[in-house]
Structure formats: C-alpha cells, structure tokens
N, C-alpha and C positions, 0 to 999 in steps of 0.2 A: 475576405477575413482580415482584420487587421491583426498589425504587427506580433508575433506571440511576446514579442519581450516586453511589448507595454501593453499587453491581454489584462484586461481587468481580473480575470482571476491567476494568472502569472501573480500579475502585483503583490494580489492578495500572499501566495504561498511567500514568495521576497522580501513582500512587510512583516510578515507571522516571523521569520526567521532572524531580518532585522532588530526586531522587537529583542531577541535574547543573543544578539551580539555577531550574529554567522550571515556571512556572506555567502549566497549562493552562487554555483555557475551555473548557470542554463546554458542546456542543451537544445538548437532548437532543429527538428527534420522536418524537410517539405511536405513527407510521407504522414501517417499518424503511425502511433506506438499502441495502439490500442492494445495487445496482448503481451505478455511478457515475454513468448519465444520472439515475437515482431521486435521489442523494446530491447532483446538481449542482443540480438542481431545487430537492431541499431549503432548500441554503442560497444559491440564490440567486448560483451561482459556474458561468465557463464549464467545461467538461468536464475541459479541460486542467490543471484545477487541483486536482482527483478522486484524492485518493494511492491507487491498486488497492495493496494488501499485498496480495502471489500467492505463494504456497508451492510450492519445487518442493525437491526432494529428490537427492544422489548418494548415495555411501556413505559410510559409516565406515569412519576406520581397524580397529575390529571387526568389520566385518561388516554393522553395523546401517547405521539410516537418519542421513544430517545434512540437516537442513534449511536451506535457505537462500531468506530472505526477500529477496521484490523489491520495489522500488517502483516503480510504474510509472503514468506520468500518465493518465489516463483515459482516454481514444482509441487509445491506444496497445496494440501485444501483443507479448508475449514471442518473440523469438527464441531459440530452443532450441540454436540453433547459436551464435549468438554468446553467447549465457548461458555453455555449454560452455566454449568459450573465454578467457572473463574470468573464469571460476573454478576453470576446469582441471579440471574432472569431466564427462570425457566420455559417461556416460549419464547425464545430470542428465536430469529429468524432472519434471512437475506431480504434484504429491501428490495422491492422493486426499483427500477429505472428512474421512475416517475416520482419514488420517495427519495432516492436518492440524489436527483435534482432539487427537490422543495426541500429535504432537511439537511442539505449541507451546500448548494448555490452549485457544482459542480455536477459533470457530466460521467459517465460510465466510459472509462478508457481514460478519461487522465484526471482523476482523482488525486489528489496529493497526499500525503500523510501529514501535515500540517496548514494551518490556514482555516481551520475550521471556528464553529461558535465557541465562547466559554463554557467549558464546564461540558463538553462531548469525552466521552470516555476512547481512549485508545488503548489497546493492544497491542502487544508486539508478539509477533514468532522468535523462540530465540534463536533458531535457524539462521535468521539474518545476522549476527552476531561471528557465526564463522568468516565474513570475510573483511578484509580492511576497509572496502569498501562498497557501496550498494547503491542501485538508482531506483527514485521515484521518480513519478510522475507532479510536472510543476501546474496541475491545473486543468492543463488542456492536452487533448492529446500528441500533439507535437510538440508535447513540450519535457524535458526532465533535468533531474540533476544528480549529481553523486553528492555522496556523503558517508563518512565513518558511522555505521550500526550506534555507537554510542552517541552520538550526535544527533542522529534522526532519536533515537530515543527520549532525549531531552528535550532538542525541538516540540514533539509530540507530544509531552508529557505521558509517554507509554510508559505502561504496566505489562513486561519480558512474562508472558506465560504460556506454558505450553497448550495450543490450542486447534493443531493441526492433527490430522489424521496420521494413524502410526502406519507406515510403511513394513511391509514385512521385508526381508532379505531376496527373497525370490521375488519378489516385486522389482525389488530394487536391480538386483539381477537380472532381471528379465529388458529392462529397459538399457540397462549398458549394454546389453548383447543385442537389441536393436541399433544403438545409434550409439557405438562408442565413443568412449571422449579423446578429443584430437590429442596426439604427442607432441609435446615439447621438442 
C-alpha cells in the first residue's frame, strides 16, 4: 500500500481543507481505524468524539442517486425518519458499500467528512459539538485527524441537525453500568 500521507484520497481530504485556509494533522496507524470504538482507542479520545461519515442516498432530480453525507458522533445512530425529515427525501436510505465507493471515490471505514463532489449535501449531529475536539477519518482507513466541531462544520459545509436516534435514560444507564467511564 503506499504511503497514507501521499494516499490519493488523503490528498484529497488535505486539499478540500486547504482550499478554505486549515491545515490538517494526519494521524496515520499501521493498524486500520475502521470502527469508532477501534478509532477512539487509537488516538486515545472518548467515543463521542469518533466523526462516523455514513452515507445514505435519495434521488435525483434525474433519476439517479444523491448522496448525502452524515456526521454522526460515535455512539450514536441514524435515524432514518428524522434524517427524511431534515432533508426532505422521503425514501432516503444507507448506501450500499458499492454506492458508496462509486458516489463519493472512498471506501467504508475511512470515509472523511470532507473532500467530497460539489454540491453533496452534509449533516451534522450536534452531538459532536460537546467536545473541543473530534476525529475523522482522512480517507483511508489508517488514516485521521482532529479538528474543533465548528471547523469540521465549515470545512464540510454541514447543516447541525438533530438526526440521531433519542436514547432513553435507562439506555443510557444501562450502558455505563456495563463499561463505566474511567476516573480521572
């Protein structure tokens, strides 16, 4: 595999950010980052800080596919119904593997949140928004970088709307009483 820091779709994510003034740092592991508990591990960040780019798809005005990229913080999952709703494409749907290589040049596991076509629509979870900081993925899957939530924002040209599934409290509960979070 060649180098990830001169990876033709690295580039890509480096030059998209380029383009409006931001220097990225790349992160690059031997291992891959494909999941966000893998990626949060990584570098050492809790989950919530994990940017999942998720591809999901309605139509075109031809006919064809549009794709529209989510962000969504790492615990977190797509609501299909509210996604619908904040985008106004009522059979919006997760893309296949297969569409998600043809309609955005990237692979499933290191998806970026930027570097994409003109005029792809983004999302954002405002979730990501709680922390100073957050990582995505730069492309490939050994690849990422941090970034300030309002940054990836504008990088992205996201639209912050609530588009995840509502957790209840005993959900939520139920999961810190499996795996509580470490003490300072």
């Amino acid at each position: 595999m060649p180098d990830p820091q001169v990876h033709p779709a690295v580039q890509r994510v480096v030059d998209a950010a380029a383009r409006k003034g931001v220097r990225l740092d790349i992160h690059v592991f031997p291992e891959g980052t494909h999941t966000a508990e893998e990626a949060a591990a990584a570098v050492g960040a809790e989950l919530g800080q994990i940017v999942k780019s998720l591809i999901f798809v309605g139509r075109a005005a031809g006919g064809g596919l549009a794709p529209v990229v989510c962000l969504v913080s790492g615990p977190n999952r797509v609501d299909l119904a509210r996604l619908a709703a904040v985008t106004g494409e009522p059979e919006i749907r997760r893309a296949t593997a297969a569409e998600v290589k043809d309609l955005t040049g990237y692979t499933i596991g290191g998806i970026p949140p930027i570097g994409h076509a003109p005029g792809v629509r983004v999302v954002m979870d405002p979730d990501l928004g709680r922390f100073q900081t957050v990582w995505a993925a730069a492309g490939i899957s050994t690849a990422v970088f941090p970034v300030p939530p309002g940054t990836l924002r504008m990088l992205s040209n996201a639209h912050v709307a609530p588009i995840c599934e509502v957790r209840r409290a005993a959900d939520i509960e139920g999961v810190l009483a499996a795996d509580p979070p470490l003490s300072a």
